[in-house]
N, C-alpha and C positions, 0 to 999 in steps of 0.2 A: 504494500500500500504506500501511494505517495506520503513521503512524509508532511507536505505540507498539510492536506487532507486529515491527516494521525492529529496533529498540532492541534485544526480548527475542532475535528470529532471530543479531541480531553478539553477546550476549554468549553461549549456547549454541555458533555456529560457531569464536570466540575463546579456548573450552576442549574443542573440538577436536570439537565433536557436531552431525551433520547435522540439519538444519533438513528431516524429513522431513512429508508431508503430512498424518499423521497429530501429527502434534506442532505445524504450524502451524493444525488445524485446534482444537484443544483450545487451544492458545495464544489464537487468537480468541475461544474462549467465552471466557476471561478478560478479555482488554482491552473485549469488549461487554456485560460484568457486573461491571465496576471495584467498584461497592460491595455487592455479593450475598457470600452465604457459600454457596459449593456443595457437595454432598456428591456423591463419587465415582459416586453411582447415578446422579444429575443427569445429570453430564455425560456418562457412558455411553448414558442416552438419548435426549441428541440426537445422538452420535455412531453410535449401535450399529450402522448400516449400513454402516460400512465401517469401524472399528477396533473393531478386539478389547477385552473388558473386560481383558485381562493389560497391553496395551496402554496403556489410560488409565492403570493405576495405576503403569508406569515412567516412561511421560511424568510424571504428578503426583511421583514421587520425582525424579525428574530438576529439576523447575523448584525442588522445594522446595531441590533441595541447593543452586542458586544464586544462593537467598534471591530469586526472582521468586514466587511465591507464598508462603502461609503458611497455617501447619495448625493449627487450632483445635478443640480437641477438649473438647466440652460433653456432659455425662450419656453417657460412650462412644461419642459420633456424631464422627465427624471430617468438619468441613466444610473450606475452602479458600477464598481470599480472594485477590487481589493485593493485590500487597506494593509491589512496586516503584514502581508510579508514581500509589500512595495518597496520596488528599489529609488521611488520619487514619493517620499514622504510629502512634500512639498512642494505643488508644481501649479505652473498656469494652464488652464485652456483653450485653447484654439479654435473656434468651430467656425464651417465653414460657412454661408449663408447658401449657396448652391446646393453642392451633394450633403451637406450635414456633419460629414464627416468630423469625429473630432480627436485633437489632436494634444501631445503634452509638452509644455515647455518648462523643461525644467533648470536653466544656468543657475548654475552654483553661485555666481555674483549677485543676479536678482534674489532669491531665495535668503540670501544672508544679506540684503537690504530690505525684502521680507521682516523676516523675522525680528530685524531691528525695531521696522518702523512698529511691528507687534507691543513688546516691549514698551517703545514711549508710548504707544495708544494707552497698553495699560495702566501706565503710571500718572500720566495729564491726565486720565479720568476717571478711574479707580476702578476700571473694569478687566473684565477675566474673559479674552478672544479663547471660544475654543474649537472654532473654524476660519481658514482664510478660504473663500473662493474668489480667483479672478479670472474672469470669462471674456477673451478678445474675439469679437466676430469678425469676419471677414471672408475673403476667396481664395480658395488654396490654390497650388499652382496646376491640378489638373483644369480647375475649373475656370481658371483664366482663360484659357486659349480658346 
């Protein structure tokens, strides 16, 4: 068994919730599309043969509540991501206005201007950021042409 899979299954059964087959089967679309942004439709159809669409969307609330995925929500579309064992802890988005496409940016110089400007946010205002999203639209370069 994938380990990352092992990872997510002990921290789910460690706050008391079965690792059942429909929840280990949605879990794998995840760990085999580490850097994709899915949208609930997505993963409903490659599952839809055997878990229910009410189904995908308590598993999806279930992972988000323990911070193994993450919900990112562009022009009203809620896609999802892994979270936990992302190698861009902190990145911008890209989407395209055309194909939709979207896309991660993640330079190490922006991200640690990030996280700075996080930082004084909290400190001039006494508040506690415990998400950044920043969402650039625009036209990729397939869809230029």
């Amino acid at each position: 068994m994938d380990d990352k899979i092992k990872r997510i299954e002990e921290i789910l059964k460690k706050r008391g919730y079965k690792v059942t087959s429909q929840r280990k089967k949605i879990i794998e679309i995840f760990t085999g599309n580490i850097n994709k942004h899915l949208k609930i439709e997505e993963i409903y159809d490659i599952v839809r043969v055997n878990i229910s669409l009410p189904t995908v969307y308590r598993t999806i609330e279930l992972l988000k509540k323990f911070g193994i995925i993450k919900e990112i929500i562009i022009d009203e579309a809620r896609y999802y991501e892994l979270k936990i064992f992302s190698e861009k802890c902190l990145h911008v988005h890209l989407k395209c206005l055309e194909c939709g496409k979207i896309f991660d940016y993640d330079d190490q110089k922006l991200i640690i201007k990030l996280l700075d400007e996080k930082d004084e946010i909290e400190k001039r205002y006494d508040f506690i950021v415990n998400n950044i999203s920043i969402i650039f639209n625009g036209l990729c370069k397939k869809c230029r042409r």
